[in-house]
C-alpha positions as CSV (number, residue, x, y, z in Angstrom):
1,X,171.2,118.1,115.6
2,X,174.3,120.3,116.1
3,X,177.2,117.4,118.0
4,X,178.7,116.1,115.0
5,X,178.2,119.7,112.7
6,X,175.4,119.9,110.1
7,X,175.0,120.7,106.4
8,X,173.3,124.0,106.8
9,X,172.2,126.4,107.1
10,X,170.0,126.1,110.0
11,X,168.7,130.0,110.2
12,X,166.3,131.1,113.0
13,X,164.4,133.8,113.3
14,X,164.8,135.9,116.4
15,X,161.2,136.9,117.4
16,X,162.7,138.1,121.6
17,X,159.8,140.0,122.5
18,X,159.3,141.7,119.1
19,X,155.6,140.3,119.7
20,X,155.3,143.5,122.6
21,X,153.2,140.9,124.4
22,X,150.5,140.0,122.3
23,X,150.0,136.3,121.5
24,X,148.2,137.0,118.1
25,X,151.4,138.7,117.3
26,X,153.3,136.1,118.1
27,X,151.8,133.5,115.9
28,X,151.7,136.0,113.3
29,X,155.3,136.0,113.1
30,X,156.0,132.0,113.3
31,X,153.3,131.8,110.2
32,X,154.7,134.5,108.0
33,X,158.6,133.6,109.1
34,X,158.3,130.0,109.0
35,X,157.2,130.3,105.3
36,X,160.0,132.4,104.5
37,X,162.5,130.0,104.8
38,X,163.8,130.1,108.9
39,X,164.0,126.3,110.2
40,X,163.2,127.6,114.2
41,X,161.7,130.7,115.7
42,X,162.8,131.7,118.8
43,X,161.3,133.9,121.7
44,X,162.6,134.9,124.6
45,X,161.3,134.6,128.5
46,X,162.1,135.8,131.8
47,X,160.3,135.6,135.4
48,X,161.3,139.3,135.7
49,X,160.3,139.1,139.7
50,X,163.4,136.1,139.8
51,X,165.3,137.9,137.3
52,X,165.6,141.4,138.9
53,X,166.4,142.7,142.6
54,X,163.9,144.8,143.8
55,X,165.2,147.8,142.8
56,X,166.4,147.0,138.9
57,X,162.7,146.0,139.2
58,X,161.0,149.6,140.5
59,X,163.9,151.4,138.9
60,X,161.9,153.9,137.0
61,X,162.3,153.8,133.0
62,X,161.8,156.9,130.7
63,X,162.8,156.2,127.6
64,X,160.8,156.5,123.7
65,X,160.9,152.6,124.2
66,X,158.9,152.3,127.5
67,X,156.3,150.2,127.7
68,X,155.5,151.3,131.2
69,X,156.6,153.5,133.9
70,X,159.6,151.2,135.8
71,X,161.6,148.6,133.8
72,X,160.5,145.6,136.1
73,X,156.9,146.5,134.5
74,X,157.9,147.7,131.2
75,X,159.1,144.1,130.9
76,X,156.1,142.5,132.0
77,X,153.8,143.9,129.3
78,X,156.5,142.3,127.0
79,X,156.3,138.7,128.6
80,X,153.7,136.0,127.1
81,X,152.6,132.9,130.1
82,X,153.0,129.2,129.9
83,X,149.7,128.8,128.1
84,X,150.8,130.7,125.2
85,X,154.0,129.3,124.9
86,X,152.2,126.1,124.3
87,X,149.8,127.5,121.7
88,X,153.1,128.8,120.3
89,X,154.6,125.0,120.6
90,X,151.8,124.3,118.5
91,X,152.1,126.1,115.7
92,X,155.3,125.7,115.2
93,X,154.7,122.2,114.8
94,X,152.0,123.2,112.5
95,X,154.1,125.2,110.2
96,X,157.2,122.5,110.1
97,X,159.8,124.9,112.3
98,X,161.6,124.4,115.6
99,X,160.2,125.9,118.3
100,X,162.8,127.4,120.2
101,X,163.6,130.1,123.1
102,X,166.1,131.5,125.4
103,X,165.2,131.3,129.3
104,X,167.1,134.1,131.4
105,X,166.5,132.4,135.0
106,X,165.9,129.4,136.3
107,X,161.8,129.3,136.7
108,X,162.2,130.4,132.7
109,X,164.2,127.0,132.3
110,X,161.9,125.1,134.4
111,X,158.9,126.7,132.0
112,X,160.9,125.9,128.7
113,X,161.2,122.0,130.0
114,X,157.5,121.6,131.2
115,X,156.3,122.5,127.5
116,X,159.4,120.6,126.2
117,X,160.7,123.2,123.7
118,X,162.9,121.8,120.7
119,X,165.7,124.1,121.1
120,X,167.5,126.0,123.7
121,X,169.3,129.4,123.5
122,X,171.8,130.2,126.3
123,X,172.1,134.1,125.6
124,X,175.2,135.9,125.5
125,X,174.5,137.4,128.9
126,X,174.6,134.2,130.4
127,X,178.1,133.2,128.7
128,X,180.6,132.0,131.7
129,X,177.4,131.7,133.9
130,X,178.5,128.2,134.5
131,X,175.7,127.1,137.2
132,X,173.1,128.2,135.1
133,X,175.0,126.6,131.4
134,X,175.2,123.7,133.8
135,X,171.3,123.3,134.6
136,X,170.4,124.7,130.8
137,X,172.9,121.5,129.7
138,X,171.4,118.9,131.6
139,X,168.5,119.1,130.2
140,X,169.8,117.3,127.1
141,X,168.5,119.5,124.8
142,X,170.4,120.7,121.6
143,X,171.6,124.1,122.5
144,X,172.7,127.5,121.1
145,X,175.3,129.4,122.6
146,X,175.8,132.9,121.3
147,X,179.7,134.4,122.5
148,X,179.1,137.7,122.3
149,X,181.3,140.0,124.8
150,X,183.0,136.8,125.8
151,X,186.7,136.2,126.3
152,X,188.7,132.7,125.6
153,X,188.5,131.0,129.1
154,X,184.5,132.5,129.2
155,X,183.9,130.9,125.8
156,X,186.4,127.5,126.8
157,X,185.0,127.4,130.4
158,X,180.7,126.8,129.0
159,X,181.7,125.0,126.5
160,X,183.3,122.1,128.5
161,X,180.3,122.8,130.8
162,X,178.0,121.7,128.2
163,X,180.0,118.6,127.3
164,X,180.1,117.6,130.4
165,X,176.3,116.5,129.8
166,X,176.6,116.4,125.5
167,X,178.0,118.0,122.6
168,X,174.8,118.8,120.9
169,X,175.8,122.4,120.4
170,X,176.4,125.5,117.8
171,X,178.6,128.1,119.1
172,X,177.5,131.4,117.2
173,X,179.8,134.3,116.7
174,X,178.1,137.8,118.2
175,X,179.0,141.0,118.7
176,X,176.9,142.3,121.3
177,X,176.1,145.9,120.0
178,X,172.5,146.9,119.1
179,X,172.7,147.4,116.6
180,X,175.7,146.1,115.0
181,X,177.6,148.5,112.3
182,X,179.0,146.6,109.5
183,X,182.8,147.6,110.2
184,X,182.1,146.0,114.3
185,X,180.9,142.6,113.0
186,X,184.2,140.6,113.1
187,X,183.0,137.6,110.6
188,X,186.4,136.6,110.3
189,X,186.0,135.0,113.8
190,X,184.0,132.6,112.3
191,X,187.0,130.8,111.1
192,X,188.7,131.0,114.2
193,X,186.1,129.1,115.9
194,X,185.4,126.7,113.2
195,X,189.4,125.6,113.5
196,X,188.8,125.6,117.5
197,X,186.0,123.7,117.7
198,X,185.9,121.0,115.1
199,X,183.6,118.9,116.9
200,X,181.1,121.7,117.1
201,X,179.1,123.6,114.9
202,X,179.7,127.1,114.4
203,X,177.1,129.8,113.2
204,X,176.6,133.9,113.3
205,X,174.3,135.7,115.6
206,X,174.7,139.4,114.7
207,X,172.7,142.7,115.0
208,X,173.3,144.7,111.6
209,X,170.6,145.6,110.3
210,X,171.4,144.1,106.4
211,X,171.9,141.2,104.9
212,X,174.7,140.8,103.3
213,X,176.7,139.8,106.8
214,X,174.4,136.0,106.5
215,X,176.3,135.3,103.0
216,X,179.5,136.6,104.5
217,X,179.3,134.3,107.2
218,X,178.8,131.4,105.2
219,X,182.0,132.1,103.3
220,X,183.8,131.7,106.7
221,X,181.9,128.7,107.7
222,X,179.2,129.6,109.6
223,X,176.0,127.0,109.3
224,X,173.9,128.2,111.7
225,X,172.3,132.0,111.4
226,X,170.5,134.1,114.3
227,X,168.6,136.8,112.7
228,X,166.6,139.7,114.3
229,X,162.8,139.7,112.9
230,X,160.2,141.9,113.6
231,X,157.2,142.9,111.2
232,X,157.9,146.6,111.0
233,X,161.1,148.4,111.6
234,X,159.3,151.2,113.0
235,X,157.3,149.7,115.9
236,X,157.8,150.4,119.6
237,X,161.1,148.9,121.1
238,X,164.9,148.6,121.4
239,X,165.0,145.8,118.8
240,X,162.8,146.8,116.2
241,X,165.0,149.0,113.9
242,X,167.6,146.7,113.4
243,X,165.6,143.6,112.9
244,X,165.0,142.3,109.2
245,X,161.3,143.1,107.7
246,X,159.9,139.9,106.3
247,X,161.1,140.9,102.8
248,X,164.6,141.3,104.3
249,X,164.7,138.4,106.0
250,X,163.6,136.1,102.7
251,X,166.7,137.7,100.9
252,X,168.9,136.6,103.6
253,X,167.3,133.3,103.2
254,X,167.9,133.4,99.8
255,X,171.5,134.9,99.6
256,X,172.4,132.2,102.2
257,X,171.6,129.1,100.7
258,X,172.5,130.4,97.0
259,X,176.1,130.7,98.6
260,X,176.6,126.6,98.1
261,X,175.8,127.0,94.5
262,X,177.6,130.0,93.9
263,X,180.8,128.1,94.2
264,X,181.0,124.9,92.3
265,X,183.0,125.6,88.7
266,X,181.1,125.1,85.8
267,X,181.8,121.8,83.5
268,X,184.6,122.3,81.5
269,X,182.3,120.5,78.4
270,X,179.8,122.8,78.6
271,X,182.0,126.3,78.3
272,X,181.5,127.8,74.8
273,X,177.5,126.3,74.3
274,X,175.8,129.2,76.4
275,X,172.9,130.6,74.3
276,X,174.7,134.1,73.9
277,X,177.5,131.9,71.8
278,X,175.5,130.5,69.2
279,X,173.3,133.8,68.7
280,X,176.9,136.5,68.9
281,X,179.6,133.9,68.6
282,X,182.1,134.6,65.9
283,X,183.5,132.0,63.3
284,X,186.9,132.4,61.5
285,X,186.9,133.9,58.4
286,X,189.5,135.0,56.0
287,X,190.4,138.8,56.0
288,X,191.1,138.3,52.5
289,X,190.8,135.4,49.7
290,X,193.0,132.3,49.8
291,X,194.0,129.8,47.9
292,X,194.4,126.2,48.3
293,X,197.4,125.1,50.2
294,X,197.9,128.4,51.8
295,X,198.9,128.3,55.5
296,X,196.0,130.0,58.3
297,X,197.8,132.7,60.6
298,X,197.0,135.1,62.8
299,X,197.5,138.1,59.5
300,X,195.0,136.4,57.6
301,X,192.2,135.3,59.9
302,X,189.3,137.3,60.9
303,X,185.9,136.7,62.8
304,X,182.2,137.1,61.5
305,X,179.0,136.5,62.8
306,X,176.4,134.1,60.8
307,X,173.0,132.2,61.3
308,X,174.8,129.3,62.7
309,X,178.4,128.1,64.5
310,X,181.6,126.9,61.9
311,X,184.8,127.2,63.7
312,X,184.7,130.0,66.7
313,X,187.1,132.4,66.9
314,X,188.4,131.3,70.3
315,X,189.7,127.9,68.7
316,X,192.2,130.0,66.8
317,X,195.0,128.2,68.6
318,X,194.0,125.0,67.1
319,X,194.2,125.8,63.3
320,X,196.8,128.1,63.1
321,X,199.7,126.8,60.9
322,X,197.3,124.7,59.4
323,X,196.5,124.3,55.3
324,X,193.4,124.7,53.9
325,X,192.5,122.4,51.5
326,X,190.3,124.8,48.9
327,X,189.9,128.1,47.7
328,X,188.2,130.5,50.1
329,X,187.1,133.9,49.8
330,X,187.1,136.7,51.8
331,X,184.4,136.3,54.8
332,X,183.4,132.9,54.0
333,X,183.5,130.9,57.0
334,X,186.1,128.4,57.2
335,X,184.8,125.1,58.1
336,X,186.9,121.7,60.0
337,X,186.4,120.0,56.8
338,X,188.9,122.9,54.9
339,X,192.1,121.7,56.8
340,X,194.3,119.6,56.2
């Protein structure tokens, strides 16, 4: 999918635990999103017991965004079991997208490969967290690998991890601020890594919450495109108000894969026949009457408007110096068969 670069864009929409828990959420946003252009959705999933030492776990949490009274169980109410990761599978598969998710400790792995997901994120937290990269990689699966917060030898160090096992990977440039102002994205990285890692494809993973960085990114070279989603900016959570509406995320869609026809210069043959031309195009005309034999230049040539094209007025380098071979009076068009 990813080892030898692609075509692009590949864009996913990044569900995390925007679904707050609720499967019927869930599905809700693989059917709306999956129509609106993203090629995976991806969730998130932790075994929060693993994941956290007992106190992280009971620490208490009071905050606007608390789904419960200690952060071990406010992240409980946002995790969804096996069985609906499979129904999630599912639908996915019904709706012709990539099922996809990042696993933040080992039994979430283990989870990921029972139900055999399509894709695999390795999250920025887990960057230089070679042991884990390392079990993530043997699975074979293509990977994702965002690089946010990460240094050079961090970055250099997974990513020969991974090829260790195979190079079926996209490195994404992130910036690990939620959200992400436009003047902290550094999109210019994108190059950087694209020169670095030729054998590799490169994408964007960022947290602002517009779209104009997805077009942006492209320019630089980016082909892959992590995009926060939720179905309303002002629901309960941490990454709610930065993540793209459905509206918003089609016109990153859009914007993105315009990009490839945006560029392309237009056919030299066809410059001059747009409609606006024949309707507002000027013709040469005399400024004043001549006779036959007299010599066109640029004191007694004018432009006028008429039902139809004679000679525009931007091929007034080709006729001056030329004779005309009648009598023409003043705003009469001046037609190819007048020169001599």
């Amino acid at each position: 999918m990813f080892s030898k670069g692609i075509s692009g864009p590949y864009i996913i929409a990044e569900v995390g635990q925007n679904h707050q828990g609720d499967l019927d959420t869930a599905r809700e946003f693989i059917k709306i999103f999956s129509q609106l252009g993203a090629n995976a959705i991806k969730f998130q999933n932790r075994d929060n017991k693993y994941l956290f030492s007992d106190d992280a776990y009971n620490k208490p949490y009071d905050s606007p965004t608390s789904f419960a009274p200690t952060y071990g169980e406010h992240r409980e109410k946002l995790e969804l079991d096996k069985e609906a990761f499979l129904i999630l599978k599912e639908d996915c598969r019904k709706y012709n997208v990539d099922f996809m998710s990042t696993p933040f400790d080992e039994p979430s792995l283990n989870h990921l490969i029972d139900i055999d997901v399509d894709v695999i994120k390795i999250s920025s937290f887990d960057l230089g967290n070679l042991s884990f990269i390392n079990r993530i990689a043997k699975t074979k699966k293509p990977l994702v690998m965002s690089i946010g917060g990460g240094n050079i030898e961090q970055i250099k160090s997974s990513i020969s991890t991974i090829s260790n096992h195979h190079k079926n990977l996209a490195i994404l440039h992130c910036v690990s601020e939620y959200p992400c102002e436009y003047d902290r994205l550094g999109l210019s990285n994108i190059e950087t890594l694209t020169k670095k890692y030729p054998d590799f494809t490169i994408g964007s993973s960022d947290h602002f919450n517009g779209t104009i960085s997805g077009p942006i990114a492209f320019m630089m070279g980016a082909k892959v495109f992590e995009k926060h989603v939720t179905l309303n900016r002002a629901s309960k959570g941490t990454d709610h108000s930065f993540a793209l509406e459905p509206e918003g995320f089609r016109k990153f869609v859009r914007d993105i894969k315009r990009i490839p026809k945006m560029l392309p210069i237009k056919d030299s043959e066809t410059l001059g026949e747009e409609y606006v031309f024949q309707k507002l195009g000027k013709s040469l005309v005399p400024i004043k009457d001549l006779k036959n034999g007299e010599i066109l230049n640029l004191e007694n040539l004018s432009g006028k408007i008429f039902k139809e094209t004679f000679i525009p007025v931007r091929e007034t380098n080709e006729i001056l110096g030329k004779k005309i071979s009648r009598d023409i009076k003043k705003g009469e068009p001046i037609k190819k068969s007048d020169l001599t």
